[in-house]
py3Dmol code that shows the C-alpha trace and the ligand (Angstrom):
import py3Dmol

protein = """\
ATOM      1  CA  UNK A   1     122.380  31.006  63.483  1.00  0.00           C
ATOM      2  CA  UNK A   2     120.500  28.751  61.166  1.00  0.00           C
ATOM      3  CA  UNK A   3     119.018  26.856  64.184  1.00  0.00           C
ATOM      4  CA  UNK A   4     116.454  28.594  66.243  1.00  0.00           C
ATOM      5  CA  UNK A   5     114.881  25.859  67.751  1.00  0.00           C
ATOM      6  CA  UNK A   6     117.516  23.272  70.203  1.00  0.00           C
ATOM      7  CA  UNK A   7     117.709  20.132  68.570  1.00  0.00           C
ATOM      8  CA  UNK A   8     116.594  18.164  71.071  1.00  0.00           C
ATOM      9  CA  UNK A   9     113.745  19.633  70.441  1.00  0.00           C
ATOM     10  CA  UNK A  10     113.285  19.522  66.736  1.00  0.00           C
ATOM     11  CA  UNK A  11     114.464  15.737  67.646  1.00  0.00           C
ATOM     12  CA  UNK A  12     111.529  15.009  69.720  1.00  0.00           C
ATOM     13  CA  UNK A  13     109.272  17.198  67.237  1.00  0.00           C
ATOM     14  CA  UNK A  14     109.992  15.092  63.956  1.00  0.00           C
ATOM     15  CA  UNK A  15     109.989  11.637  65.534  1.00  0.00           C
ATOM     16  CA  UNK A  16     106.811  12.173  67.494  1.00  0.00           C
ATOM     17  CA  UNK A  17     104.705  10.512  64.928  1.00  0.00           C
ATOM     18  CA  UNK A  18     107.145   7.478  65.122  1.00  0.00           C
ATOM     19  CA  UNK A  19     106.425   7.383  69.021  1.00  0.00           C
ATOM     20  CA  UNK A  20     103.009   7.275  68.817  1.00  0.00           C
ATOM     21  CA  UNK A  21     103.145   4.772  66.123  1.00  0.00           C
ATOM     22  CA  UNK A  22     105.862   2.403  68.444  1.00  0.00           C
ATOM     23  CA  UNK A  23     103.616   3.123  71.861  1.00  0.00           C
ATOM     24  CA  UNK A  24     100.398   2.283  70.017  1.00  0.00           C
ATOM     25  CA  UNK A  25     101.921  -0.894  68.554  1.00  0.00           C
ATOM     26  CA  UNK A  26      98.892  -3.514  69.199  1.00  0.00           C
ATOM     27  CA  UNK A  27     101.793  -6.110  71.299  1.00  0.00           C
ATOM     28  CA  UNK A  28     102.458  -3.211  73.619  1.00  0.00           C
ATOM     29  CA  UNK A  29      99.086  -1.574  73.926  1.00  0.00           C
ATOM     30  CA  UNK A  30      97.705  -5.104  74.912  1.00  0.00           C
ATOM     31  CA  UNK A  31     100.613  -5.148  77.673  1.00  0.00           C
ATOM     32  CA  UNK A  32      99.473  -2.437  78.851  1.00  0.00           C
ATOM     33  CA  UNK A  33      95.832  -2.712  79.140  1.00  0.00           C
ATOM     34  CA  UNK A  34      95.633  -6.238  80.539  1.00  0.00           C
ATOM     35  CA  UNK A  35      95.508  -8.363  77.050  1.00  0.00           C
ATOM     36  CA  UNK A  36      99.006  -9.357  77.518  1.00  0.00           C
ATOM     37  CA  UNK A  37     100.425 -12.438  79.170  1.00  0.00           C
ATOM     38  CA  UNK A  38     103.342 -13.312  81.201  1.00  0.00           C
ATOM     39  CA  UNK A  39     104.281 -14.577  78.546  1.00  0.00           C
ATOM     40  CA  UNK A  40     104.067 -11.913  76.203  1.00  0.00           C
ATOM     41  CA  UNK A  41     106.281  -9.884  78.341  1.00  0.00           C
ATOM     42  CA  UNK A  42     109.423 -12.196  79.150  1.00  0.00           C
ATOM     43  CA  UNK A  43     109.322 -12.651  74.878  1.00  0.00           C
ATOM     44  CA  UNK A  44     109.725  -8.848  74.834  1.00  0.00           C
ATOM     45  CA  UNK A  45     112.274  -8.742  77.987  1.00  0.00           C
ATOM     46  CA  UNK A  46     114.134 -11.843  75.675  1.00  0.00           C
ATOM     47  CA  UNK A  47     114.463  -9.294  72.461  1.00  0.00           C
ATOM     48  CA  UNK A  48     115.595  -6.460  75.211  1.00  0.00           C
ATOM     49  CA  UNK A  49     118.515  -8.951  75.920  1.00  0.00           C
ATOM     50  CA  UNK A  50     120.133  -8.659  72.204  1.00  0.00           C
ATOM     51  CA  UNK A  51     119.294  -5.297  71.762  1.00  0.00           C
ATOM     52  CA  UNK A  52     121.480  -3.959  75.053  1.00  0.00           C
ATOM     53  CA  UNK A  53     124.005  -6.086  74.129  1.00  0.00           C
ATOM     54  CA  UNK A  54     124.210  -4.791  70.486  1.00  0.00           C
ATOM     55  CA  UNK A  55     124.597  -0.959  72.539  1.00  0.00           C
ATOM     56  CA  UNK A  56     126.159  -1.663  75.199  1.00  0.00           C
ATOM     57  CA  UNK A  57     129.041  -3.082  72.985  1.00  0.00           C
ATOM     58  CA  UNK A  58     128.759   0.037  70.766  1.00  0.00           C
ATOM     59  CA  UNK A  59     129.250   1.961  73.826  1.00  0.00           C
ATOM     60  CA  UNK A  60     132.112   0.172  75.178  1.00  0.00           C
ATOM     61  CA  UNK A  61     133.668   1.198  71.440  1.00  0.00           C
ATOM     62  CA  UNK A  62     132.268   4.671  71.475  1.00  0.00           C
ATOM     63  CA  UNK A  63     133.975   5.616  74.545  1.00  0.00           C
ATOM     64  CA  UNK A  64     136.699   6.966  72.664  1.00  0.00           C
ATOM     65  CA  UNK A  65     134.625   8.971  70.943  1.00  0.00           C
ATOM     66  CA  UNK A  66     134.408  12.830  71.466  1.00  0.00           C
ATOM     67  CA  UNK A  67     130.768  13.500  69.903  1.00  0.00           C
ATOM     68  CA  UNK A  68     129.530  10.141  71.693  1.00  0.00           C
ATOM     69  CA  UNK A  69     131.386  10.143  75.252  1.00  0.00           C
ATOM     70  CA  UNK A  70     129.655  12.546  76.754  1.00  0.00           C
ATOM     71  CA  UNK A  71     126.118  10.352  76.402  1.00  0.00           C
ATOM     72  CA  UNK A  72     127.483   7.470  77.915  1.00  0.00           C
ATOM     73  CA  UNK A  73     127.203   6.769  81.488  1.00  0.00           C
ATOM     74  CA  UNK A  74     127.678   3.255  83.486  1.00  0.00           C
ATOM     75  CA  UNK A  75     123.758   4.687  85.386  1.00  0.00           C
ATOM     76  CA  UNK A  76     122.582   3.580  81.886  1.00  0.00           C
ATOM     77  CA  UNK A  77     124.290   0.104  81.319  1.00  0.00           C
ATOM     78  CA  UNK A  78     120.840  -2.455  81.522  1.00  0.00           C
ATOM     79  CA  UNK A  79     122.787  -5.778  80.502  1.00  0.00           C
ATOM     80  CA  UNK A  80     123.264  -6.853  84.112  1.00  0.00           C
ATOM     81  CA  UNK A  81     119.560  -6.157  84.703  1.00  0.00           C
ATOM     82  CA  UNK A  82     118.095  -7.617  81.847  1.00  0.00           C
ATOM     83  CA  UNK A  83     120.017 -10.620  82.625  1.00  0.00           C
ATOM     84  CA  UNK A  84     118.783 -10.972  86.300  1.00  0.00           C
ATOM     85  CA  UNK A  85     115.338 -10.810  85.349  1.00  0.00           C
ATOM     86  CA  UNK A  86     115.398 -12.977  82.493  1.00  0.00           C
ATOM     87  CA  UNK A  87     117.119 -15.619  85.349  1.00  0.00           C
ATOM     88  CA  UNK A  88     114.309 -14.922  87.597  1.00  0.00           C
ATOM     89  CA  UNK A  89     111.556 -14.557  84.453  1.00  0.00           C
ATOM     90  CA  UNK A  90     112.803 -18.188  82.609  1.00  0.00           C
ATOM     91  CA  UNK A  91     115.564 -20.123  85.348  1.00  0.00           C
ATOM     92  CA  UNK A  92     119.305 -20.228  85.086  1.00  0.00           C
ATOM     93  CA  UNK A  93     119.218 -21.660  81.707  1.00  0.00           C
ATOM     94  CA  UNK A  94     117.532 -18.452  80.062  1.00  0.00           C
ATOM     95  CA  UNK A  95     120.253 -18.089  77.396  1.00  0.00           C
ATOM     96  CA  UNK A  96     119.525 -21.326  75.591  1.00  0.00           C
ATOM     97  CA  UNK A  97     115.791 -20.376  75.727  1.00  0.00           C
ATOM     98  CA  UNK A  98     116.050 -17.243  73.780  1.00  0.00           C
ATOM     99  CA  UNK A  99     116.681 -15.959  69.844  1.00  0.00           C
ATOM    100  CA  UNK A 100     116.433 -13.139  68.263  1.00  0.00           C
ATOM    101  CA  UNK A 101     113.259 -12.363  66.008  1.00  0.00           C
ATOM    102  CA  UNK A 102     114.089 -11.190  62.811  1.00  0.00           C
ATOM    103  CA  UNK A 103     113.687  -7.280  63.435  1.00  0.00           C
ATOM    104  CA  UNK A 104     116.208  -7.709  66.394  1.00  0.00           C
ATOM    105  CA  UNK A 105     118.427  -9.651  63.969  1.00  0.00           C
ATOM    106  CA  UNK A 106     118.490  -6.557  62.082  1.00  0.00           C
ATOM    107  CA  UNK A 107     118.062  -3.901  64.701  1.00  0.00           C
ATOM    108  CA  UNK A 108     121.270  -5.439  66.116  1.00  0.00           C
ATOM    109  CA  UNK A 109     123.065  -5.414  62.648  1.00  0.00           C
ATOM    110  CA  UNK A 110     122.062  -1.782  62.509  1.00  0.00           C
ATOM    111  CA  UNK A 111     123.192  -0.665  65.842  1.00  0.00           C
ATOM    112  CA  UNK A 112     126.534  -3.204  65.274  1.00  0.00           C
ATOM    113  CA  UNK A 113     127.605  -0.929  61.708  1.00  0.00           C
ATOM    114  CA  UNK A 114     127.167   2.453  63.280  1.00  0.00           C
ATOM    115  CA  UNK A 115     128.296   1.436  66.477  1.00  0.00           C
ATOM    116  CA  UNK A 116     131.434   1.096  64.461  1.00  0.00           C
ATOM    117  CA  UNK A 117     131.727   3.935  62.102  1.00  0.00           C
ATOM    118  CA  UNK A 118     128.834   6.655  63.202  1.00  0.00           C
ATOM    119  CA  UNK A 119     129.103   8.596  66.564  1.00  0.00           C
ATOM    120  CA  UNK A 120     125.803  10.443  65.185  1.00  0.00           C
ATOM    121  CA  UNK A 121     124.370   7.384  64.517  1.00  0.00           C
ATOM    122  CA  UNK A 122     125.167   5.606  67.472  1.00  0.00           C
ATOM    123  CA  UNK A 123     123.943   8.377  69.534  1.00  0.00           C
ATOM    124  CA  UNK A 124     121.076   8.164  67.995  1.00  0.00           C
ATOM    125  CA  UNK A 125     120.059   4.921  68.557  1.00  0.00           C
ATOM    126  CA  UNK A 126     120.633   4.969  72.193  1.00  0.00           C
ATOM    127  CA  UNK A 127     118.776   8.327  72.617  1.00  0.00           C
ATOM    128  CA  UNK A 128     115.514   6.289  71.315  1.00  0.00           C
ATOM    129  CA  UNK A 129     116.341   3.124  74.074  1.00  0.00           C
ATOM    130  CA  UNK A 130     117.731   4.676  77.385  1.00  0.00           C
ATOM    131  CA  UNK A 131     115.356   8.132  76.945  1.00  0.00           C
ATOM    132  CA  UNK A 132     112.509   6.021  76.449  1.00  0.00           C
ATOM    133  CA  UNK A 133     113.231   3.412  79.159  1.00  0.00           C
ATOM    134  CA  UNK A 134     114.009   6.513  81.584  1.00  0.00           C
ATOM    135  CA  UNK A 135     110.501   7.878  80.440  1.00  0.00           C
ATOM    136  CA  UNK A 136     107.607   5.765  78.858  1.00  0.00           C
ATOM    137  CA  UNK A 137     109.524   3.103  80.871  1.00  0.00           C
ATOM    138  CA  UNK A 138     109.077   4.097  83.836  1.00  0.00           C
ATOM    139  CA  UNK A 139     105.020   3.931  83.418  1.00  0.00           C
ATOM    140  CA  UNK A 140     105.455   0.318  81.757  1.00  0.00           C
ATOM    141  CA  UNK A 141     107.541  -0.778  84.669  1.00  0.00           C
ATOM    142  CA  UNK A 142     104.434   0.095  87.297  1.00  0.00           C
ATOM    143  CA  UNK A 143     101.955  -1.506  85.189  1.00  0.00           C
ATOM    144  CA  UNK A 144     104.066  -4.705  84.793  1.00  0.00           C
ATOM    145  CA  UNK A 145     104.522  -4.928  88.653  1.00  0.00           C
ATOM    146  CA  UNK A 146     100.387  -4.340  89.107  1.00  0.00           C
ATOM    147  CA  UNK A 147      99.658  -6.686  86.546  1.00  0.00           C
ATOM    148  CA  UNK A 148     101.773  -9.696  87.005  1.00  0.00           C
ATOM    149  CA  UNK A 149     102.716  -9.058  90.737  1.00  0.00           C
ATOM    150  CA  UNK A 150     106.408  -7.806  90.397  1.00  0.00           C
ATOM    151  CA  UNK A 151     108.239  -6.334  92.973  1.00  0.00           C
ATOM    152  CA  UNK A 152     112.017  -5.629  91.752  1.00  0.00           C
ATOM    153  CA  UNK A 153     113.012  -9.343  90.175  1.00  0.00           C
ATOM    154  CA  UNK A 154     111.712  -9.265  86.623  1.00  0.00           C
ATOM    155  CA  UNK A 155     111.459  -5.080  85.958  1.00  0.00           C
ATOM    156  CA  UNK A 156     115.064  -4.391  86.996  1.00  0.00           C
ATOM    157  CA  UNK A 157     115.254  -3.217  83.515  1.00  0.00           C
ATOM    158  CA  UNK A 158     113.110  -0.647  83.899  1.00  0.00           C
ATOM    159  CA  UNK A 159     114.842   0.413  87.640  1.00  0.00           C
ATOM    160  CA  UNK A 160     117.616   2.694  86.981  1.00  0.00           C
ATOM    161  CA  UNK A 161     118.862   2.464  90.730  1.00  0.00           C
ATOM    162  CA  UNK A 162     121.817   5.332  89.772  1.00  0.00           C
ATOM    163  CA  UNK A 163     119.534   7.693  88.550  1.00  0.00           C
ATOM    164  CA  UNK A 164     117.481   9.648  91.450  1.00  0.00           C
ATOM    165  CA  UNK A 165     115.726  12.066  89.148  1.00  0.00           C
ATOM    166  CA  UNK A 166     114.903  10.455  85.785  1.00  0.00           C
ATOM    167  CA  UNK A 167     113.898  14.523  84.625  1.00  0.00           C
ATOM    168  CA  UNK A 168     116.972  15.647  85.355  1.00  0.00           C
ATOM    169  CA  UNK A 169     118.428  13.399  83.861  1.00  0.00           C
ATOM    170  CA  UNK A 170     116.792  13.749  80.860  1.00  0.00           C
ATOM    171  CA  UNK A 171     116.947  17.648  80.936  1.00  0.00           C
ATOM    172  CA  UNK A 172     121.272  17.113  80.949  1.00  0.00           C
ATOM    173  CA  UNK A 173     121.164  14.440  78.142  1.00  0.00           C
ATOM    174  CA  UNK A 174     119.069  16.915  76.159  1.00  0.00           C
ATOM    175  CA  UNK A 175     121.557  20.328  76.886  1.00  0.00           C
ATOM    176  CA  UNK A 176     124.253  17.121  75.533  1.00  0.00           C
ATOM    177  CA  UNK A 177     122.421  16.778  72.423  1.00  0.00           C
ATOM    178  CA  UNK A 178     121.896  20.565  71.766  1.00  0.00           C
ATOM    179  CA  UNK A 179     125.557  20.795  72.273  1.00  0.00           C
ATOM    180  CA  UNK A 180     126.878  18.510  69.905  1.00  0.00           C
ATOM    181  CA  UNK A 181     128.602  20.902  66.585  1.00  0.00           C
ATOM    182  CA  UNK A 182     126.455  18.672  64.069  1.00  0.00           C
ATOM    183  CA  UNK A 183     125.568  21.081  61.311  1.00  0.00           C
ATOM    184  CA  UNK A 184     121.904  21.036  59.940  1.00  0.00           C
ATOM    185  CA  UNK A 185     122.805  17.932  57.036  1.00  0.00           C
ATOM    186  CA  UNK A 186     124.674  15.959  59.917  1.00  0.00           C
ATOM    187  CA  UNK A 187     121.277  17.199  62.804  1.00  0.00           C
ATOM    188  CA  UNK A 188     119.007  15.564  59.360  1.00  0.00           C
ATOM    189  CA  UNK A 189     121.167  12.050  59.093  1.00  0.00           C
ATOM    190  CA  UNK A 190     120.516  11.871  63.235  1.00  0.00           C
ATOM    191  CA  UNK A 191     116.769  13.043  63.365  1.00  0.00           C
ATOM    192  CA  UNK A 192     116.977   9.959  60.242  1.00  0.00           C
ATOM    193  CA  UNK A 193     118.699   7.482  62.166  1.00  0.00           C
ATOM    194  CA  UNK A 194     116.063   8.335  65.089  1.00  0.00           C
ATOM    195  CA  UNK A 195     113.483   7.426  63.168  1.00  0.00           C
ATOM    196  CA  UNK A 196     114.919   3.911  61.732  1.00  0.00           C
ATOM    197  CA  UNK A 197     115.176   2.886  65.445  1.00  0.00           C
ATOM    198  CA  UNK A 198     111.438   3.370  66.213  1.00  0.00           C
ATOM    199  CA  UNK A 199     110.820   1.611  62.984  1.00  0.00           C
ATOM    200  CA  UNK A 200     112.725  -0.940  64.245  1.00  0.00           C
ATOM    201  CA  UNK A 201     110.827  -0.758  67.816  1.00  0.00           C
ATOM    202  CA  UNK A 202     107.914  -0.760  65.880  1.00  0.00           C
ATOM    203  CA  UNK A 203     108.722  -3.752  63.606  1.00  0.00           C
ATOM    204  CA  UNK A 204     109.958  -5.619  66.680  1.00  0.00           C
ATOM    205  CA  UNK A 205     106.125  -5.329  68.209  1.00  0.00           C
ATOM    206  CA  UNK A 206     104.563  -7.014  65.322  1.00  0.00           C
ATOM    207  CA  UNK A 207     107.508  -9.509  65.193  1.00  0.00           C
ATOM    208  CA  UNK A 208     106.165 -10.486  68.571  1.00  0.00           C
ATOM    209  CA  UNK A 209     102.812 -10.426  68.032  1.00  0.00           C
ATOM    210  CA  UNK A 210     103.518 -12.713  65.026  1.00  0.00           C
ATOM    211  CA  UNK A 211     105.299 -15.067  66.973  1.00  0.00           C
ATOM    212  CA  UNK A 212     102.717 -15.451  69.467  1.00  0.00           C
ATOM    213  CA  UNK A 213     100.050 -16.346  67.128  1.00  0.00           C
ATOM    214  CA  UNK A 214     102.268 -18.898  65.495  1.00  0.00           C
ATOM    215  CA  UNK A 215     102.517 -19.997  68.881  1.00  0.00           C
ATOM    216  CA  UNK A 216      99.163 -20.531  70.365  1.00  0.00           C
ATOM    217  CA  UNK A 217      98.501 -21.751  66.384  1.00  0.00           C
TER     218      UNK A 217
END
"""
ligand_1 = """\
43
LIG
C 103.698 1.767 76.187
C 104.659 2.310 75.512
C 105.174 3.698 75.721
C 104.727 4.688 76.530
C 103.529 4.687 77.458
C 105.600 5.825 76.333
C 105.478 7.036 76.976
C 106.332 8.102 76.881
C 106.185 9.377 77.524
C 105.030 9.750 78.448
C 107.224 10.142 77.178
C 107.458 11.619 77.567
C 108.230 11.757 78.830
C 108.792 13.159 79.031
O 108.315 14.133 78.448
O 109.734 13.271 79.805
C 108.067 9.347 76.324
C 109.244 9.770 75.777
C 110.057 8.996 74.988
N 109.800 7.712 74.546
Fe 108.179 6.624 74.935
N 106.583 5.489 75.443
C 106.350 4.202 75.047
C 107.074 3.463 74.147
C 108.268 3.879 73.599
C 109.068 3.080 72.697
C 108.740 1.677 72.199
C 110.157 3.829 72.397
C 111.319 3.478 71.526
C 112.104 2.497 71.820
C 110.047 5.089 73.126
C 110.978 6.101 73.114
C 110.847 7.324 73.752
C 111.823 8.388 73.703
C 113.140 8.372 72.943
C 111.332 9.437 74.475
C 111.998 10.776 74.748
C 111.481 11.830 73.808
C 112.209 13.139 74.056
O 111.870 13.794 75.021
O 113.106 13.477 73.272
N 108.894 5.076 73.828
N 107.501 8.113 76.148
"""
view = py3Dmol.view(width=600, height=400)
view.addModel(protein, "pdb")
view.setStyle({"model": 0}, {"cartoon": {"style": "trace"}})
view.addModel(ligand_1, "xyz")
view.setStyle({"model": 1}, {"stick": {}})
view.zoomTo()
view.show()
């Protein structure tokens, strides 16, 4: 065997950088240490909206699939969430409120082509979402309910009200990944693919911070 370490592990290892680069993002470290407005966090619940659709459509296609099935579970599907709280966040009208910035134009693009054509990459690119909203997600979620008084309406997003045991969760997902027959080139084109999404994730933050400044301009 080639591959000593699991891959979910060499995943995590080579796109670590990448997280801290995406968590540290100046939009998201001021949500989470006060800076941030109301505001600030409905625009980012807004560019949540496209992005789930974009995967949630891929995963409606990848069902098929027999690399990509086994990752995709209804306990993941956000849509209906994101949806709620942006009615509660902005009023009924929310979808003539909202576009996409131009990294979720392309994020979306991205997730649309290999939703398409790439179980690998499709996996991919909802590893870096629903593992990160089942983990960092969960700590953004409290803070958003201290800081701007939430209860449930507004961070249903972040509630995954199928999923007891986030961890355990997580754990299975990960024994999924390490059991997918990609050989190392195929492991390489995913670890890739990982990494474009937290660029993207990354490029979406400064997207937003741009757009506020032109804002309050
Ligand atoms: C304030 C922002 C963030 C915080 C505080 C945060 C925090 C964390 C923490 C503590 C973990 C480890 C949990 C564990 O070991 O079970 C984690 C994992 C993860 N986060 Fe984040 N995160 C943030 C932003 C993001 C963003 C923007 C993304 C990408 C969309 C992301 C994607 C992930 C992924 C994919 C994992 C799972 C890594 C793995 O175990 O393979 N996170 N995050």
């Amino acid at each position: 065997m080639s591959n000593i370490i699991p891959f979910s592990q060499e995943l995590r290892e080579r796109t670590r950088a990448s997280h801290s680069e995406s968590e540290g993002a100046d939009f998201m470290g001021d949500l989470m240490t006060g800076k941030g407005t109301h505001d600030d966090y409905i625009a980012l619940v807004a560019q949540h909206y496209f992005i789930y659709e974009a995967i949630e459509s891929a995963a409606e296609r990848m069902r098929i699939d027999p690399v990509a099935r086994p990752f995709i579970s209804d306990k993941l599907t956000r849509l209906p969430a994101i949806e709620e709280d942006l009615r509660f966040l902005i009023g009924e009208n929310w979808r003539e409120q909202i576009t996409p910035l131009p990294t979720t134009a392309a994020y979306v693009a991205r997730i649309d082509e290999v939703g398409a054509t790439w179980a690998g990459g499709f996996v991919a690119h909802h590893y870096t979402r629903y593992l990160g909203d089942l983990s960092g997600g969960q700590i953004i979620r409290t803070i958003m309910q201290r800081q701007f008084g939430f209860d449930t309406n507004g961070v249903g997003f972040y509630l995954f009200g199928d999923i007891a045991k986030p961890r355990e969760f997580k754990d299975t997902y990960r024994e999924q990944l390490d059991a997918v027959p990609w050989d190392d080139e195929e492991r390489t084109r995913v670890i890739d693919e990982v990494l474009v999404a937290y660029r993207f994730n990354t490029d979406l933050f400064r997207d937003l911070a741009a757009a506020k400044a032109q804002s309050v301009a």
